[in-house]
C-alpha positions in Angstrom: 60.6 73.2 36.2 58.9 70.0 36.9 58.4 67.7 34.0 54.6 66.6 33.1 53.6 63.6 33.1 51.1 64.3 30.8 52.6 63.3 27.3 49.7 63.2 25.2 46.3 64.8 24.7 44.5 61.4 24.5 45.2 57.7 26.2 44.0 54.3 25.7 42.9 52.3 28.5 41.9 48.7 29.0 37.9 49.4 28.4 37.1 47.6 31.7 34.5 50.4 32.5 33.6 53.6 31.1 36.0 56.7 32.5 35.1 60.3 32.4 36.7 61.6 29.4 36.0 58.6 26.9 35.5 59.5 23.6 33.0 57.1 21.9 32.7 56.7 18.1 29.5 55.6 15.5 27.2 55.2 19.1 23.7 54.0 17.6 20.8 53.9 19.4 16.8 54.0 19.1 14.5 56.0 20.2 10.9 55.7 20.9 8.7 58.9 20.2 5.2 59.7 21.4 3.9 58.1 18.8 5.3 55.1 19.4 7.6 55.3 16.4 11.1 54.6 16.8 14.2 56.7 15.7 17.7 55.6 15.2 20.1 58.4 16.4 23.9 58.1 15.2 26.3 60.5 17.0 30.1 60.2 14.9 31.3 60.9 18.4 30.3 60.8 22.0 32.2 62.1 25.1 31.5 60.7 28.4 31.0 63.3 31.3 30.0 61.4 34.1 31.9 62.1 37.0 34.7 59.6 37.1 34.2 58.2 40.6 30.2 57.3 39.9 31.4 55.3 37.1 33.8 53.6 39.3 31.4 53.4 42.4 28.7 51.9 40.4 31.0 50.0 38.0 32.4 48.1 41.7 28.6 47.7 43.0 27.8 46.0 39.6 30.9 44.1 39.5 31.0 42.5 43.2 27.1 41.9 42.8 26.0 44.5 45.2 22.7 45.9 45.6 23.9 49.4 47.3 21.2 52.0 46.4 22.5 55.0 47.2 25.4 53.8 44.4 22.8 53.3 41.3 23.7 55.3 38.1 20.5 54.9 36.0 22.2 57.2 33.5 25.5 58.3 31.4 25.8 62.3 31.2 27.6 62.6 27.2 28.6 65.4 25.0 28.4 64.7 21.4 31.3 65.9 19.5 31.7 67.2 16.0 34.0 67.8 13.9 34.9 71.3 13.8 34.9 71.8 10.4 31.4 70.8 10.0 30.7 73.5 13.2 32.5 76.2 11.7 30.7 75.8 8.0 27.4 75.4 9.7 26.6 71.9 9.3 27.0 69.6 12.0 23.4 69.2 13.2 22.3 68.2 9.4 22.6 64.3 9.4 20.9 64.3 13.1 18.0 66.8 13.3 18.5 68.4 9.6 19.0 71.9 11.3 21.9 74.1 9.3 23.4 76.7 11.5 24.7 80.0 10.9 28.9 79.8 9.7 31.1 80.4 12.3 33.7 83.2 11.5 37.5 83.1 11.6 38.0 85.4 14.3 35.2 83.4 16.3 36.7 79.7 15.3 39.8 81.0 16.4 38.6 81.9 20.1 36.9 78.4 19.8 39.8 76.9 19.0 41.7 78.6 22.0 39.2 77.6 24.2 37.9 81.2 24.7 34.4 80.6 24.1 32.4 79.4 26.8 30.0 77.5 24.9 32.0 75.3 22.8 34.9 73.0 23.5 37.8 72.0 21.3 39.8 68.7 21.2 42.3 68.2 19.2 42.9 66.1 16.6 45.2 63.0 16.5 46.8 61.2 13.2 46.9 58.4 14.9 43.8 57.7 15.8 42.4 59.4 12.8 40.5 61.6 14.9 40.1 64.9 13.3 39.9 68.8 15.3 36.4 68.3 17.6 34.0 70.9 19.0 31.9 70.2 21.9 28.7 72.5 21.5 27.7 72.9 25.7 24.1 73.3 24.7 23.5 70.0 23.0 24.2 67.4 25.9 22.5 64.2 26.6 22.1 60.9 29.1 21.7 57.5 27.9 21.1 54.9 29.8 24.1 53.1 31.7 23.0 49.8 30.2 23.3 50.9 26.5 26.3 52.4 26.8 27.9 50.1 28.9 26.6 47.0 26.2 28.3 49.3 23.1 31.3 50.4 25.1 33.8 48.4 24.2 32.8 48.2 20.4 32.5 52.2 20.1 35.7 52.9 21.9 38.0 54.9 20.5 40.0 56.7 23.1 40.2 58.7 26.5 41.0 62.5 27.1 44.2 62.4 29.7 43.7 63.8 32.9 44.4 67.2 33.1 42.2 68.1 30.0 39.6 66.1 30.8 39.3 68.0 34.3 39.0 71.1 32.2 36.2 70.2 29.9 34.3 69.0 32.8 34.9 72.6 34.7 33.9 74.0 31.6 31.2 72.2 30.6 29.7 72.3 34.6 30.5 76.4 34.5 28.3 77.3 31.4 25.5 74.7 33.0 25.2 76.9 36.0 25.5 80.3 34.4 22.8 82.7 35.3 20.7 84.1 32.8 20.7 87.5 32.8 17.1 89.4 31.2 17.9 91.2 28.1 17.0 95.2 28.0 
């Protein structure tokens, strides 16, 4: 059997640009509502989803000063992550849009955990990096403009998912975005 290459779960790079498969930590930013009124909105963790070779394609354009249109990337596609704990007791929407959940059962948080559910996603936790176990919930996704994110990147850093599993949470993810609904009877 050939030996991976893969070594690790997560990677550090050199934060030159943003790379599908970033995880982002403590990402502020505002808001501004109908109203006019402005919200601050603090995600503990952000995963980056953009496809890896827009970043890189637009990251080039901006780099060599080039105007190429057809290379713009207005937008950065994220996940936020939570801890799984917080998923699994019901909790982790209360600190952004004070929403509780129902609690997530050991048999369920188990399938999670594995992987087997196609809504959620699970990363794993690393001592070094302090990062605790994370779920990725597929229905709460967002875009934030390149600009912010780009401007916060290298202070919100924390690590990247290697290779292989970020090319599975990006199947993932894209499979339960194109899933058809089917009418209930």
């Amino acid at each position: 059997m050939l030996k991976s290459r893969i070594e690790s779960y997560y990677v550090s790079h050199d934060k030159l640009r943003l790379t599908l498969g970033d995880i982002l930590q403590n990402f502020k930013f505002n808001v501004v509502l109908n109203d006019n009124s402005v919200v601050e909105f603090c995600y503990k963790y952000l995963v980056v989803v953009t496809q890896d070779c827009d970043l890189e394609q637009w990251y080039s354009n901006l780099k060599e000063n080039k105007q190429e249109k057809n290379q713009f990337l207005a937008n950065v596609l994220v996940l936020p992550a939570f801890v799984a704990q917080e998923v699994k007791e019901g909790i982790a929407y209360k600190n952004l849009f004070n929403i509780e959940q129902r609690k997530i059962g050991s048999d369920e948080f188990k399938k999670i955990k594995q992987n087997k559910n196609e809504r959620y996603h699970f990363l794993n936790e690393d001592s070094k990096l302090y990062l605790q176990e994370l779920i990725i919930d597929f229905k709460h996704y967002l875009t934030i403009p390149y600009d912010i994110v780009a401007y916060k990147y290298k202070d919100c850093y924390l690590t990247t998912i290697n290779e292989l599993f970020r090319e599975n949470l990006s199947q993932r993810f894209a499979n339960y975005l194109s899933r058809i609904p089917l009418p209930e009877f």
